[in-house]
Legacy VTK file of the C-alpha trace (Angstrom):
# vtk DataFile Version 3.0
C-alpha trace
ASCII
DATASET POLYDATA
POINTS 106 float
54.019 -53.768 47.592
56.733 -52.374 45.477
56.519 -49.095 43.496
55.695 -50.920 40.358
52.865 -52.826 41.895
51.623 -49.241 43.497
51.677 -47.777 40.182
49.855 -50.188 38.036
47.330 -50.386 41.152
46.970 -46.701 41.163
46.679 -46.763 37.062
44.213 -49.424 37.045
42.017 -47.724 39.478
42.484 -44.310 37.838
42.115 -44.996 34.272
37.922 -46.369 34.854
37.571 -43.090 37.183
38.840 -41.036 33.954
36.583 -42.939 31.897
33.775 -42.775 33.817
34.363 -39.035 34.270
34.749 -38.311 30.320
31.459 -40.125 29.876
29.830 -38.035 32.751
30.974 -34.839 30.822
30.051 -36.233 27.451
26.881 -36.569 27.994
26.369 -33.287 30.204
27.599 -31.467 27.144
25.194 -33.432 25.100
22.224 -32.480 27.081
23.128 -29.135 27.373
23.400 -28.477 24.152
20.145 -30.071 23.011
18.135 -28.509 25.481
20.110 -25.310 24.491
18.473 -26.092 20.292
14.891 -26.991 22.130
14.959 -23.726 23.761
16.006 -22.286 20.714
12.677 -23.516 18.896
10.615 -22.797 21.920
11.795 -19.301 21.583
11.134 -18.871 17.294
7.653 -20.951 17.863
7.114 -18.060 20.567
8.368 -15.137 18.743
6.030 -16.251 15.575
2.816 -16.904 18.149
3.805 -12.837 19.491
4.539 -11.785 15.436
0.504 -13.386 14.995
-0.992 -12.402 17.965
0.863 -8.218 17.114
-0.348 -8.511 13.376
-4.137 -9.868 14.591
-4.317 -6.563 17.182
-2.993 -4.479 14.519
-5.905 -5.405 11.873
-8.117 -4.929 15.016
-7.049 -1.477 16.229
-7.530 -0.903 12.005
-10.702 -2.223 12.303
-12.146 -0.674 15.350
-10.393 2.208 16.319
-10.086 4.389 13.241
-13.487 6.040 12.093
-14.516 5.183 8.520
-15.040 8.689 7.631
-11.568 9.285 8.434
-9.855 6.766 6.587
-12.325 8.212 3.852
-11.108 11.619 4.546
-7.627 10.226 3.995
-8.180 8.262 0.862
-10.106 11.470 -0.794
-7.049 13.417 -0.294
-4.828 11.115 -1.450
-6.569 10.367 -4.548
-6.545 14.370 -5.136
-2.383 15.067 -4.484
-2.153 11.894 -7.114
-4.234 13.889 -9.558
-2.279 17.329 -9.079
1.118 14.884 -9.542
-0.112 13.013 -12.893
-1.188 16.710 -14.196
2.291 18.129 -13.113
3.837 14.929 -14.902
1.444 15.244 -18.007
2.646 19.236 -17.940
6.159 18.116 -17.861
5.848 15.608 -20.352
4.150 17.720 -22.896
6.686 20.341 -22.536
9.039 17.873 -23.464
7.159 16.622 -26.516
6.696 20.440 -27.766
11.110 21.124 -27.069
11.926 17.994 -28.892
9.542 18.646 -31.730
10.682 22.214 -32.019
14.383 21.261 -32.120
15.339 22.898 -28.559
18.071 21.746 -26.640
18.131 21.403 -22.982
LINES 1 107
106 0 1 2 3 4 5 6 7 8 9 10 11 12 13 14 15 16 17 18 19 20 21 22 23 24 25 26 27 28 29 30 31 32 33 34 35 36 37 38 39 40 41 42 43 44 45 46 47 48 49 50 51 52 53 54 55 56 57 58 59 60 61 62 63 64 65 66 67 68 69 70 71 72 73 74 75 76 77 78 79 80 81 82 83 84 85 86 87 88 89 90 91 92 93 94 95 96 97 98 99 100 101 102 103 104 105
């Protein structure tokens, strides 16, 4: 066998190996990367079960857990520092009304 011969032998019996080998890799890179995007919407279709299974506790703990006569207690109070804010902001704006009627500057 001469060194020609040897070298188209060893070319012909390389170049299927290198194939075969690129199409091996190929398709590993293939199925990696779509089992990378499945795990990607396994994870969001997990995340938005945990975001409606934290937002269904949270209307429960609401529910259950704080006394109606406090959130009562709450709600009275708030209603009252409104009022004392809309009379401060009448106040202010009726002050406002009386300087620009009577020519004052500010």
């Amino acid at each position: 066998m001469t060194n020609m011969d040897l070298a188209w032998w060893i070319t012909a019996v390389e170049a299927p190996i290198v194939g075969a080998l690129f199409w091996m890799i190929n398709g590993l890179r293939r199925d990696i990367e779509e089992r990378i995007n499945h795990g990607d919407q396994r994870d969001s279709e997990a995340v938005g079960r945990t975001r409606d299974e934290l937002a269904d506790f949270k209307l429960e703990v609401a529910r259950t857990y704080v006394p109606l006569s406090l959130i009562r207690d709450v709600d009275r109070r708030l209603s009252q520092q409104l009022l004392r804010i809309e009379e401060k902001l009448d106040e202010a704006t009726r002050t406002r009304s009386q300087r620009d009627r009577n020519g004052e500057a500010d």
